[in-house]
VEXDREN-2710 file (C-alpha; in Angstrom, 1 decimal):
% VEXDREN-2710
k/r/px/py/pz
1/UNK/-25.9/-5.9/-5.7
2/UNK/-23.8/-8.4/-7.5
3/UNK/-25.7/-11.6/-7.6
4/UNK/-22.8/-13.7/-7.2
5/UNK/-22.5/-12.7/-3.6
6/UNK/-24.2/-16.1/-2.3
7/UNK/-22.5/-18.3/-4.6
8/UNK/-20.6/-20.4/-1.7
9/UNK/-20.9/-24.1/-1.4
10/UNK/-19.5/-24.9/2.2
11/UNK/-18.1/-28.1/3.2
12/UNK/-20.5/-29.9/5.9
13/UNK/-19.5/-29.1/9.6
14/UNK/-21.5/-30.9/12.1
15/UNK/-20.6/-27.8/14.5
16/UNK/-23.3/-24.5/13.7
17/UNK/-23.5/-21.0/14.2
18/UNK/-20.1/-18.5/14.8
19/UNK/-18.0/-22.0/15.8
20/UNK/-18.6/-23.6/12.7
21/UNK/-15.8/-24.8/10.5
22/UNK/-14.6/-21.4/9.0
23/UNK/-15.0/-21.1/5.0
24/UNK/-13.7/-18.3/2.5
25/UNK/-16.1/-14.9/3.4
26/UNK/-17.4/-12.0/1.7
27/UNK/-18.6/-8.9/3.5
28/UNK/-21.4/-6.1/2.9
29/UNK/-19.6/-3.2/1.1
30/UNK/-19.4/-0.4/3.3
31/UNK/-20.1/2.5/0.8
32/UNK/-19.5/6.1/2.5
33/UNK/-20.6/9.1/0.6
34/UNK/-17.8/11.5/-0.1
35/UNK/-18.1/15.5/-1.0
36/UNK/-15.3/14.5/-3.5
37/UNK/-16.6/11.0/-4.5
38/UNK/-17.7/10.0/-7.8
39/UNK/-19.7/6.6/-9.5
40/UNK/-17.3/4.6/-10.0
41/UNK/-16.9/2.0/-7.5
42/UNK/-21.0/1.0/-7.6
43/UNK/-19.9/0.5/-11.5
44/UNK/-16.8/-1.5/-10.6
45/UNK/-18.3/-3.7/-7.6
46/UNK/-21.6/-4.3/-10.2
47/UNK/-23.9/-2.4/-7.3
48/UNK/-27.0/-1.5/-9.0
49/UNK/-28.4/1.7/-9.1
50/UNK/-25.3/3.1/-9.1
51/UNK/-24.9/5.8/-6.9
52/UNK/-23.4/9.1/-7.5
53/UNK/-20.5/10.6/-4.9
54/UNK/-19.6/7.9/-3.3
55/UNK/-16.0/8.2/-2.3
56/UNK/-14.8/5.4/-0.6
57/UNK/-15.8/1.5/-0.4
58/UNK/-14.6/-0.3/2.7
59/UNK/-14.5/-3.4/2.0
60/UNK/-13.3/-5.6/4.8
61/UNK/-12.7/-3.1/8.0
62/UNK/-12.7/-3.6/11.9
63/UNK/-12.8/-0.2/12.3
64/UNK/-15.3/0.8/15.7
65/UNK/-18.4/1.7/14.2
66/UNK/-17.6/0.4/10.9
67/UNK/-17.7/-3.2/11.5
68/UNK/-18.0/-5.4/8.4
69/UNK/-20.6/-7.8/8.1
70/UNK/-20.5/-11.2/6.6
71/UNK/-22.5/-11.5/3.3
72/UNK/-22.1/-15.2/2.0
73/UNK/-22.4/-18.3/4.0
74/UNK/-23.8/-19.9/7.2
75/UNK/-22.3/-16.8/9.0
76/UNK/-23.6/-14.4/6.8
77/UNK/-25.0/-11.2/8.7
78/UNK/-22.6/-12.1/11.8
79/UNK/-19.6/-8.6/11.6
80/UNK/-16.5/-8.8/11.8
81/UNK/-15.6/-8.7/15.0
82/UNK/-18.3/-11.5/16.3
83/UNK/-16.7/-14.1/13.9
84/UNK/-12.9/-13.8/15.0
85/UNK/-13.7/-13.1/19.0
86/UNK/-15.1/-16.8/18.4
87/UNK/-12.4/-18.2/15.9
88/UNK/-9.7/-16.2/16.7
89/UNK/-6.3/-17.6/15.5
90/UNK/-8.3/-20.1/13.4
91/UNK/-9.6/-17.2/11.8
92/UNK/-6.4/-15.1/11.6
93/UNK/-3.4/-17.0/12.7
94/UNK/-2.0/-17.7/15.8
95/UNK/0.6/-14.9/15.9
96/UNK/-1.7/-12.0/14.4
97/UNK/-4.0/-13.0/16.9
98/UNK/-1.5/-12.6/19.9
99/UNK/-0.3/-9.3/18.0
100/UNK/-3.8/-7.4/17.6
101/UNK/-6.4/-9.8/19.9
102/UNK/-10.2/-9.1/18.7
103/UNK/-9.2/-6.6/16.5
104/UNK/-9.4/-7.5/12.8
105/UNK/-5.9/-5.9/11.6
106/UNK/-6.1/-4.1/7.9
107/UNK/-8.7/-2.1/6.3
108/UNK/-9.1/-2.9/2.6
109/UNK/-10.6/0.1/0.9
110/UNK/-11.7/1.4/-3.0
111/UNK/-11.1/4.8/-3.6
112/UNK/-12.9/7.1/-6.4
113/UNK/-11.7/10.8/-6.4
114/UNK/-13.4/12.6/-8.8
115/UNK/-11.7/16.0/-6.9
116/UNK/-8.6/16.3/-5.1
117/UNK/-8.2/14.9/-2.0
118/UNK/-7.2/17.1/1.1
119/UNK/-3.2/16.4/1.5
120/UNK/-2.5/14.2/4.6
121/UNK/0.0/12.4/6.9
122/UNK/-1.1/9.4/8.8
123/UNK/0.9/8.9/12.8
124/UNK/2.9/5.5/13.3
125/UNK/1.9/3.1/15.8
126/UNK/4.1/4.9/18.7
127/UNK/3.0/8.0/17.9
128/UNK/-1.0/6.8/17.8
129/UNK/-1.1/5.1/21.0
130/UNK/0.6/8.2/22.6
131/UNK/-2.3/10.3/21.1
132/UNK/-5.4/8.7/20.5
133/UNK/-4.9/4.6/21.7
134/UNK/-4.9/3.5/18.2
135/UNK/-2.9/1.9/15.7
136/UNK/-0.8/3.8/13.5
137/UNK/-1.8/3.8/9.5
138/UNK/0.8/2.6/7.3
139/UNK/-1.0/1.5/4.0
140/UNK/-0.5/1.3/0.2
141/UNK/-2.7/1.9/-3.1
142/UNK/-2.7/0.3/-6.5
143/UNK/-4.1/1.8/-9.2
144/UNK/-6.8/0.7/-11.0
145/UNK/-7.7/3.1/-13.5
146/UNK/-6.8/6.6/-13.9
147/UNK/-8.0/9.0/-16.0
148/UNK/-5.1/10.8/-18.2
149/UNK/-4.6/13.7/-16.6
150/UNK/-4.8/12.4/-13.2
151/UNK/-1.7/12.5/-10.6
152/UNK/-1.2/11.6/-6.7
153/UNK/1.2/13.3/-4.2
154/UNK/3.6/11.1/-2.2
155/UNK/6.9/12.2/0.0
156/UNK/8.5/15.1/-0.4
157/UNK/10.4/16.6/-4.0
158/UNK/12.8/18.9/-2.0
159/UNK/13.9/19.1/1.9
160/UNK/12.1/20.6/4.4
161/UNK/12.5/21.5/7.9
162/UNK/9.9/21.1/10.8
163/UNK/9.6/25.3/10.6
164/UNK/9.6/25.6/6.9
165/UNK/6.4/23.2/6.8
166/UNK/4.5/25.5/9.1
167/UNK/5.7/28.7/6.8
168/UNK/4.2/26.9/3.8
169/UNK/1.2/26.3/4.7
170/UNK/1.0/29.3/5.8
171/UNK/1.5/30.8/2.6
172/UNK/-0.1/28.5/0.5
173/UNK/3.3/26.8/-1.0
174/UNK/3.2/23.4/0.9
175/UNK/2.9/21.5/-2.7
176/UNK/5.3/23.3/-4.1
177/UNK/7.7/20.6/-1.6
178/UNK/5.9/17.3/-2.9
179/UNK/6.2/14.8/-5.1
180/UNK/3.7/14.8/-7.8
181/UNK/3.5/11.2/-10.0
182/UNK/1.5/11.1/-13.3
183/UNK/-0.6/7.7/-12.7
184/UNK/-1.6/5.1/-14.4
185/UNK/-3.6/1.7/-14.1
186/UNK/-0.9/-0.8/-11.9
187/UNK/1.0/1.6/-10.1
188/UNK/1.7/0.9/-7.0
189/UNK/3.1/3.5/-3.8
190/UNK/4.0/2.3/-0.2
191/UNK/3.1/4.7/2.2
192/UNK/4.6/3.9/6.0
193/UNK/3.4/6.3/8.7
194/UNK/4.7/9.7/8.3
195/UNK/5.1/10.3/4.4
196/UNK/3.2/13.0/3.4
197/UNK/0.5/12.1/0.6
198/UNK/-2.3/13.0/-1.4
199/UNK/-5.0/11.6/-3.6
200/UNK/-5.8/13.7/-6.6
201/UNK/-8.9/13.9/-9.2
202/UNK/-9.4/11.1/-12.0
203/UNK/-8.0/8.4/-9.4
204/UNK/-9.6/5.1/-8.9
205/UNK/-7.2/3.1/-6.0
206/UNK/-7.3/-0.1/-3.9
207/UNK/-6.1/0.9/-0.8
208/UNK/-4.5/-1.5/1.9
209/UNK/-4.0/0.0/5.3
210/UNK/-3.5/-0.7/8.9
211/UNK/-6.9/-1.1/10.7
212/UNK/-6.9/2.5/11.8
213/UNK/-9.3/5.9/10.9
214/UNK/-6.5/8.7/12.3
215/UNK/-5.7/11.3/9.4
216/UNK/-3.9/14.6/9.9
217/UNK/-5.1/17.1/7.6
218/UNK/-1.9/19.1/6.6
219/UNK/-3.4/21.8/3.6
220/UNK/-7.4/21.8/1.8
221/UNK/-6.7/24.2/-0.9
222/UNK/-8.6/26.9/1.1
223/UNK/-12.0/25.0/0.0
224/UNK/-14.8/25.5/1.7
225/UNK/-17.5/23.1/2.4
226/UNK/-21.1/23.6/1.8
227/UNK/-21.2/26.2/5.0
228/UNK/-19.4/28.4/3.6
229/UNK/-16.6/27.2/6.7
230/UNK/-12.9/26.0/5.8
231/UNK/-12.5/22.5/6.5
232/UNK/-10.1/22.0/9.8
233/UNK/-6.8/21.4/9.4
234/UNK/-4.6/19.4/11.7
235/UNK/-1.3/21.5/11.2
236/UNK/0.0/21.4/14.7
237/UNK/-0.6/17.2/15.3
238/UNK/1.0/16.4/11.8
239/UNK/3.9/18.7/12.6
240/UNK/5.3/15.8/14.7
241/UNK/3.7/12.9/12.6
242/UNK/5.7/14.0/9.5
243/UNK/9.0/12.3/8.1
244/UNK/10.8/15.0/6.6
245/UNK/13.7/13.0/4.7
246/UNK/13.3/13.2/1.1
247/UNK/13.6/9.9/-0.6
248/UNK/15.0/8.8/-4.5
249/UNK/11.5/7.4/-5.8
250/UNK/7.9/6.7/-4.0
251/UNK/6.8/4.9/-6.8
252/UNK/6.9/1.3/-6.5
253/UNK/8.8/-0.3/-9.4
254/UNK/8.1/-4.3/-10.5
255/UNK/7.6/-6.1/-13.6
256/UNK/4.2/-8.0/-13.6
257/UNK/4.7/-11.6/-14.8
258/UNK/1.7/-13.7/-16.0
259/UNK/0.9/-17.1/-14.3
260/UNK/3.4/-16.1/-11.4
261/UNK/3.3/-14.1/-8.1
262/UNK/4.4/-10.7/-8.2
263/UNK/5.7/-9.5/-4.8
264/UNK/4.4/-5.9/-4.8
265/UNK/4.5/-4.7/-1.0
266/UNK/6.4/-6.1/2.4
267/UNK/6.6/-4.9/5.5
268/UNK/5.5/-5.6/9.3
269/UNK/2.4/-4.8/8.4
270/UNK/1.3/-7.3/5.5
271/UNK/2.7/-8.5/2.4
272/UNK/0.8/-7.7/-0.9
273/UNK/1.6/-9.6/-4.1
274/UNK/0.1/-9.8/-7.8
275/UNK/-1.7/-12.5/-9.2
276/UNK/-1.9/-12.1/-12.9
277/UNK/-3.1/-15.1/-14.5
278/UNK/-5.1/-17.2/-17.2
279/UNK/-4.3/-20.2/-16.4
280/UNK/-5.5/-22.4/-12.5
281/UNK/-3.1/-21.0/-10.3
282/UNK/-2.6/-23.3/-6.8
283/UNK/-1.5/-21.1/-3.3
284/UNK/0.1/-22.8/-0.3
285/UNK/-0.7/-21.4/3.0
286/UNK/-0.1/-24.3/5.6
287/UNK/3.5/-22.6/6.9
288/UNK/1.7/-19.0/7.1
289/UNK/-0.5/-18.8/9.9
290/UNK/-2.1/-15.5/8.9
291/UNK/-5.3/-15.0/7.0
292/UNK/-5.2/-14.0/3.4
293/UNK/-7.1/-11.8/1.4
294/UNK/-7.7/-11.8/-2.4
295/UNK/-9.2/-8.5/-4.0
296/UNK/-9.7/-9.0/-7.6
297/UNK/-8.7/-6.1/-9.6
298/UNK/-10.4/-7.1/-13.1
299/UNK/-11.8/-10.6/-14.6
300/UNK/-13.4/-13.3/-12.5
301/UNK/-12.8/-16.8/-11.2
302/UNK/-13.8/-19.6/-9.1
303/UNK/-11.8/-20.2/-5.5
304/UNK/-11.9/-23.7/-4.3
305/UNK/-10.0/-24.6/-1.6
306/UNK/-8.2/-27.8/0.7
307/UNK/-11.9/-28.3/2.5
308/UNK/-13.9/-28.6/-0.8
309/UNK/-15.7/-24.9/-0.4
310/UNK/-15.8/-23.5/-3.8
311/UNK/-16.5/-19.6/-4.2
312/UNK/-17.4/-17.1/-7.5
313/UNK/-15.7/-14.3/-7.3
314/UNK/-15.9/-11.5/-9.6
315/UNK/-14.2/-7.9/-10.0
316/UNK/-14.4/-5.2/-7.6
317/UNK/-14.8/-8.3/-4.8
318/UNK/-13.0/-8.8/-1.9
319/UNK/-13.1/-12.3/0.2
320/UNK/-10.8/-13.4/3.7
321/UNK/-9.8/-17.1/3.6
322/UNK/-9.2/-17.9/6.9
323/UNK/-6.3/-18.9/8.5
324/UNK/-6.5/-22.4/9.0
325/UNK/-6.9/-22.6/5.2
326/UNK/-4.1/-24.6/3.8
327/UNK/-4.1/-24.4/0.0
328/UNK/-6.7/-22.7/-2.2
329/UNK/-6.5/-23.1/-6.2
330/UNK/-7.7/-20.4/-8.3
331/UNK/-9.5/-21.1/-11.9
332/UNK/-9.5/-18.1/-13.6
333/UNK/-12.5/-18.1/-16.2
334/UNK/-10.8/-15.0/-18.5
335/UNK/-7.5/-13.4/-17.7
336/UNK/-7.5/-12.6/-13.8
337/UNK/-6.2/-9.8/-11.6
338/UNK/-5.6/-10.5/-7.5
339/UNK/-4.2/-8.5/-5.2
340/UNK/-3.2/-11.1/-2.5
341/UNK/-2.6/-9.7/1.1
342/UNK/-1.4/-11.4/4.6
343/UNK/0.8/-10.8/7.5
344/UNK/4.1/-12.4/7.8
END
């Protein structure tokens, strides 16, 4: 594991234990074992040995049964969940907390396909609570490396009805209808509820995503799994869960700009933005009231912020600086990459 985890000088707080004065926190990687999964993300993250197949690292989640747990700190082994029923809108803002209560709201993921991914659609919120009384899953990936050949699905290429979509799957056409994209390191695609998508081989993403584990499987490639079974598909529940519009361009288009914010992502959801930099770069969160989240996509640097804590934090690291946070300044010790995530 990467030594720097611990590296956290806290400001003094008389207080002790979950109700102590709140500082910027690291969490365990979750690492979950995928059939499609490759080595990558131990490599990235600096996880030694590095394990083979692993497919996804969750990163900061509040997922049931997935809870992350605190790594760094006086609050280290406390989850997720123990930390903001205590802190609550000090820990995430007063208006998250009236929007999602003890649940933590987005699920930051890495993603390492070394195969193709199943193609999927993901219900919206309305949708969700109908079914399953959950959260939609709106999200968004960035692409940190791909490999030259490798390619994503997202939306649709040509229109579709409701009846076509079961007919295709049917008879094995359904990506003939999708939008393929030829990927490389900093693209970036927006994926609201409903737009088909898929994740295909040679892809290494940073996923941002509502806090929710609901996934219609539309169409497997007739692969088996190690049974000899076809994996289940969900063609009847995505049938409804699918916006069949066909749209211009599902790629996200912006021009990074070094030493200044890059605005990558909005919605209701949260708000992604770019931090390119090699030179200190000061944040202002006083007028926020959410949490923010910093994932650092390649280099390293130092986090200090307006209550003296000062942090490490190198790539493939994700930290939550909480919302009563005011100002952090980041000291980039080689030329730094941050995604920065909150909630408007």
């Amino acid at each position: 594991m990467n030594t720097n985890a611990n590296k956290l000088h806290a400001a003094q707080s008389p207080e002790k234990g979950l109700g102590a004065a709140l500082y910027p926190l690291k969490f365990k990687p979750i690492l979950r074992p995928m059939i499609w999964g490759g080595s990558d993300i131990c490599k990235f993250k600096n996880i030694e040995p590095v394990q083979d197949g692993i497919g996804e690292s969750w990163e900061i989640s509040g997922v049931r049964g997935s809870l992350s747990v605190v790594d760094n700190g006086e609050l280290a082994g406390k989850s997720i969940d123990e930390v903001l029923r205590i802190n609550r809108d000090r820990l995430v803002g007063k208006k998250v907390y009236e929007k999602f209560g003890d649940t933590f709201p987005l699920l930051i993921k890495f993603i390492d396909a070394r195969d193709d991914l199943s193609i999927q659609v993901h219900p919206d919120d309305k949708l969700a609570k109908e079914r399953h009384n959950s959260f939609g899953k709106t999200e968004m990936w960035y692409v940190i490396k791909a490999t030259s050949d490798a390619y994503l699905y997202s939306g649709f290429s040509t229109p579709i009805t409701s009846g076509e979509y079961i007919e295709t799957i049917e008879n094995n056409t359904f990506t003939d209808k999708l939008k393929r994209y030829n990927v490389k390191t900093g693209d970036v695609f927006f994926l609201p509820a409903g737009r088909v998508h898929a994740i295909g081989a040679g892809c290494f993403i940073a996923e941002i995503q509502q806090t929710s584990n609901l996934t219609y499987r539309i169409y497997d490639y007739n692969r088996k799994d190690a049974q000899g079974n076809l994996r289940e598909l969900h063609t009847e529940l995505a049938k409804e869960a699918i916006d069949y519009r066909v749209y211009g361009d599902y790629r996200t288009e912006y021009s990074a700009r070094p030493n200044q914010p890059v605005k990558l992502v909005s919605c209701e959801y949260f708000t992604t933005t770019l931090l390119e930099m090699d030179i200190p770069m000061t944040r202002h969160y006083k007028a926020l009231d959410s949490f923010v989240i910093y994932i650092c996509m390649q280099g390293h640097c130092t986090l200090k912020d307006n209550k003296g804590n000062s942090l490490f934090i190198g790539q493939g690291e994700t930290v939550l600086v909480p919302a009563d946070t005011e100002s952090t300044l980041i000291i980039p010790s080689e030329t730094t990459k941050i995604l920065e995530t909150f909630i408007k």
